[in-house]
MMTF fields as JSON, N, C-alpha, C and O atoms, coordinates in Angstrom:
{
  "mmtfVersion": "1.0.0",
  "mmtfProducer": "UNKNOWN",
  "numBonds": 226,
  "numAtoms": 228,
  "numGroups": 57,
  "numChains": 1,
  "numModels": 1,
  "chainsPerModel": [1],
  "groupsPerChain": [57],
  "chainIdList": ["A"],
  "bondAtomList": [4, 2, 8, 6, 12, 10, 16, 14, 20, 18, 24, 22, 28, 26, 32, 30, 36, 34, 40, 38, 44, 42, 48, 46, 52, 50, 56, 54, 60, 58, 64, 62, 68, 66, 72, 70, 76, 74, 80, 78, 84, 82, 88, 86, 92, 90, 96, 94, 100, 98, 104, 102, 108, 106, 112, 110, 116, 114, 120, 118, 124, 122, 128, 126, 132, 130, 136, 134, 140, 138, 144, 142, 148, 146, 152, 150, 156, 154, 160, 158, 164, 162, 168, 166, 172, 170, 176, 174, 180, 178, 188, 186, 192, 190, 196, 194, 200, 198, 204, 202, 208, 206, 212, 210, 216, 214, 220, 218, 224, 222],
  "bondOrderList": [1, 1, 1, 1, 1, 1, 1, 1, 1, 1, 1, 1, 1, 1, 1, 1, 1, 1, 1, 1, 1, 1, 1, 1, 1, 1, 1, 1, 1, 1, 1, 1, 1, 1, 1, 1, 1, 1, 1, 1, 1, 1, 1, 1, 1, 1, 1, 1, 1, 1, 1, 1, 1, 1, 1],
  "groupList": [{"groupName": "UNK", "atomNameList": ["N", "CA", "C", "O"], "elementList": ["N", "C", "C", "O"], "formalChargeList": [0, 0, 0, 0], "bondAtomList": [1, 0, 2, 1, 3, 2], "bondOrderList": [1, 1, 2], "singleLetterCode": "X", "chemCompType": "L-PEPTIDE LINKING"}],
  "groupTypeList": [0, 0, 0, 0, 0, 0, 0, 0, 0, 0, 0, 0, 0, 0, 0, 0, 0, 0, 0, 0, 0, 0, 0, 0, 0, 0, 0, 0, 0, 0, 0, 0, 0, 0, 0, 0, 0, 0, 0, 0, 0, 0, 0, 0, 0, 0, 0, 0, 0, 0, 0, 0, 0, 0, 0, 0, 0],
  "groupIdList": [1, 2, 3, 4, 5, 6, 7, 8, 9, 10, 11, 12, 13, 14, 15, 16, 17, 18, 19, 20, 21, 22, 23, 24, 25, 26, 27, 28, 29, 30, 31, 32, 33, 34, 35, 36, 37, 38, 39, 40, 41, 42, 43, 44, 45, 46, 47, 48, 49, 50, 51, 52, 53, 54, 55, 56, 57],
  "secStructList": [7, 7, 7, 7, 7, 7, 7, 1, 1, 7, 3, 3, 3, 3, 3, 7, 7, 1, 2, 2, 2, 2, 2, 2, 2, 2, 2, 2, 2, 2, 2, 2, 6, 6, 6, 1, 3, 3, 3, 3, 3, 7, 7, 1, 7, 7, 7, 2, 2, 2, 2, 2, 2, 2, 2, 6, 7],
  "xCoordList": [-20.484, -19.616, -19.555, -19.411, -19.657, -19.645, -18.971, -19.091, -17.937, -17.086, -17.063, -16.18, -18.515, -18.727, -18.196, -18.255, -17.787, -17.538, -18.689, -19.581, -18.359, -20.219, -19.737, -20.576, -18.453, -17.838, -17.915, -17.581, -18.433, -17.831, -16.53, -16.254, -15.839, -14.725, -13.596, -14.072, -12.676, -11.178, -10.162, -9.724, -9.668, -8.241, -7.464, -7.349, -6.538, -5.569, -4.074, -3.813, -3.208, -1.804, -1.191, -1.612, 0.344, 1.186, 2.06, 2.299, 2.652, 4.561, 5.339, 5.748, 5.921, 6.745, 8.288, 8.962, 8.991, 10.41, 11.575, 12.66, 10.873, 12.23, 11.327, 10.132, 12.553, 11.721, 10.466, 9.53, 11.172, 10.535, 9.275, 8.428, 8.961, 7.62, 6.768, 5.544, 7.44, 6.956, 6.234, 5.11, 7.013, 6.38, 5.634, 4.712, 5.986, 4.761, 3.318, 2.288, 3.323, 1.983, 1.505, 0.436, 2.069, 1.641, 0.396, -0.257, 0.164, -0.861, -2.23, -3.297, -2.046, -3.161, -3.311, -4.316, -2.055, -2.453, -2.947, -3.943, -2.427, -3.228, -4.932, -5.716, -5.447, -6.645, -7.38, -8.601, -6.871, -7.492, -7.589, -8.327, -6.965, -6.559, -7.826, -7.938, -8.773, -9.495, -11.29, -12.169, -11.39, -12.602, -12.114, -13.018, -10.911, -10.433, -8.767, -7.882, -9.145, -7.878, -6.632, -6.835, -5.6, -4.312, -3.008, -2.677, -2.393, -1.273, -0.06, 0.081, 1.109, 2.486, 3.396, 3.321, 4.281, 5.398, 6.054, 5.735, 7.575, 8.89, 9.964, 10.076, 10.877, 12.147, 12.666, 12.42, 13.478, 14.636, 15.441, 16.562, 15.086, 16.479, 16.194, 15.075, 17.33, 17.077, 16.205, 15.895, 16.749, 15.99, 14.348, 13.47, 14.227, 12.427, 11.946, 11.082, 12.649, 12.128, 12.181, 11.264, 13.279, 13.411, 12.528, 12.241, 12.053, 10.722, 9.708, 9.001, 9.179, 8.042, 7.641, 6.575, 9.159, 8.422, 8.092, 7.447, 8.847, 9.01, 7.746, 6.973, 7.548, 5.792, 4.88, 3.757, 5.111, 3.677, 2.99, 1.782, 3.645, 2.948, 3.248, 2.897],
  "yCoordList": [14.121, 13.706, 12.187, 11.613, 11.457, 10.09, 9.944, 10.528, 8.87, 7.954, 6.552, 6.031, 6.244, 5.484, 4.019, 2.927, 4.167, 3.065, 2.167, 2.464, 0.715, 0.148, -0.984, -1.844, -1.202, -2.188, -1.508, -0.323, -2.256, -1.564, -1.571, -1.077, -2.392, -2.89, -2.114, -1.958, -1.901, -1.61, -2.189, -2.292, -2.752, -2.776, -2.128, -1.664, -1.776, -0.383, -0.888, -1.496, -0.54, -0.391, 0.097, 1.254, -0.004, 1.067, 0.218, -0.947, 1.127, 0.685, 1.281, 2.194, 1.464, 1.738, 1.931, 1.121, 2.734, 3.001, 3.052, 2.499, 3.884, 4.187, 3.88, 3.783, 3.805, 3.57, 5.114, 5.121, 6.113, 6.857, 6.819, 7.618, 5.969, 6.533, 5.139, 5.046, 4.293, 3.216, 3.58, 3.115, 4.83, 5.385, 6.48, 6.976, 6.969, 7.977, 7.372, 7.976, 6.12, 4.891, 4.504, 4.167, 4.168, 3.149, 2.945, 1.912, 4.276, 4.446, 4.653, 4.667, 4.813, 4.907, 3.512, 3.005, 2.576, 0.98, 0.479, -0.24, 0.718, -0.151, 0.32, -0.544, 1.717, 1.847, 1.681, 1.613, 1.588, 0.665, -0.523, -1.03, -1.105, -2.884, -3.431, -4.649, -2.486, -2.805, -3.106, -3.817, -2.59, -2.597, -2.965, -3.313, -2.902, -2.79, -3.907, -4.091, -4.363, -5.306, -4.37, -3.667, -4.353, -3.627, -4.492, -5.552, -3.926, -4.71, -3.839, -3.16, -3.612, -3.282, -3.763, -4.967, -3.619, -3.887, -2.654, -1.668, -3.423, -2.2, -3.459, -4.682, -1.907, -3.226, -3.863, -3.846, -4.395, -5.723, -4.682, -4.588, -3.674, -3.149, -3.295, -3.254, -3.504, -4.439, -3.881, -4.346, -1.291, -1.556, -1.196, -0.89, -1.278, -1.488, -2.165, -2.091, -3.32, -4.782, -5.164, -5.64, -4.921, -4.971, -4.301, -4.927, -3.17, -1.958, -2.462, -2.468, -3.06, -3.349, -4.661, -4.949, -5.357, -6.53, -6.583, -7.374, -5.387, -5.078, -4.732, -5.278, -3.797, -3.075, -3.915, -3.634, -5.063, -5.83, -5.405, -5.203, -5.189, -4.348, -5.308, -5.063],
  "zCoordList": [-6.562, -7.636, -7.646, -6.566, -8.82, -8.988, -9.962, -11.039, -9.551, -10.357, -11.401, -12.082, -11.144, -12.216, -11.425, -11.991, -10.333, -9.473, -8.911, -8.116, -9.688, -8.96, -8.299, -8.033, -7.938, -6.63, -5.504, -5.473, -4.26, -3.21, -2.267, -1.174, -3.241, -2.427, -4.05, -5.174, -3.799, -4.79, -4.288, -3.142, -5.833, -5.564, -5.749, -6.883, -4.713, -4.718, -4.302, -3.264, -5.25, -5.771, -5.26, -5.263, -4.287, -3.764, -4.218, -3.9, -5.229, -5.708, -4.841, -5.558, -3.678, -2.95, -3.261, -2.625, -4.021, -4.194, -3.033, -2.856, -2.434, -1.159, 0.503, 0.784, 1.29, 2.618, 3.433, 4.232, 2.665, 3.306, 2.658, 3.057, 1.645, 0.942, 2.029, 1.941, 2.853, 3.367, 4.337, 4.529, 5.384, 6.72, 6.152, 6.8, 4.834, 4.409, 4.072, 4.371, 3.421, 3.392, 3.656, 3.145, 4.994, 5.882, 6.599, 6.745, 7.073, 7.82, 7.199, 7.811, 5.889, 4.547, 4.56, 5.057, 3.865, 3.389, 4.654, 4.567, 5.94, 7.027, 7.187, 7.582, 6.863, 6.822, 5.565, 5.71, 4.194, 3.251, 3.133, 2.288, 3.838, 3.578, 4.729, 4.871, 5.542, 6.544, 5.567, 6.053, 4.603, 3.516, 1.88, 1.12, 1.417, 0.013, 0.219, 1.055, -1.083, -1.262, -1.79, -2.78, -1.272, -1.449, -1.915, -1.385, -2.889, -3.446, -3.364, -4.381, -2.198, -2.212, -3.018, -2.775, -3.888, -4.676, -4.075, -3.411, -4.87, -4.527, -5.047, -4.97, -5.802, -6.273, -4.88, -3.674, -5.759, -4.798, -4.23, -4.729, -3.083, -2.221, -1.111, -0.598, -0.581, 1.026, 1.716, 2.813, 2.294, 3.366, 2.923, 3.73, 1.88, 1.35, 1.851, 2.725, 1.162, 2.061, 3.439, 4.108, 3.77, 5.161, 6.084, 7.105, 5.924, 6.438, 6.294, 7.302, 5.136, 4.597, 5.72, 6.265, 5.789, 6.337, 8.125, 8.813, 8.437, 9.848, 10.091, 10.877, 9.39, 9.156, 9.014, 9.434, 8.436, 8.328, 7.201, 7.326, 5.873, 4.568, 3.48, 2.326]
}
């Protein structure tokens, strides 16, 4: 099956809402971010942010 994909590298998107979706991610964005550029967002609530930044995300 082919996707019509002719980069070998993607950029891939995680909007992050709540903290649990942070420890549910995490371990995905740390093994995409090793070959592919990754971009985290999440609104302005503290412990998002606060996780995110503990995490290193």
């Amino acid at each position: 099956m082919q996707f019509g994909i002719k980069s070998k590298y993607l950029k891939i998107w995680f909007d992050v809402l709540t903290p649990k979706q942070i420890l549910f991610f995490e371990s995905m964005i740390k093994r995409i971010k090793k070959n592919h550029t990754v971009l985290c967002t999440s609104r302005d609530y503290d412990q998002v942010t606060q996780l995110a930044k503990i995490r290193n995300l």
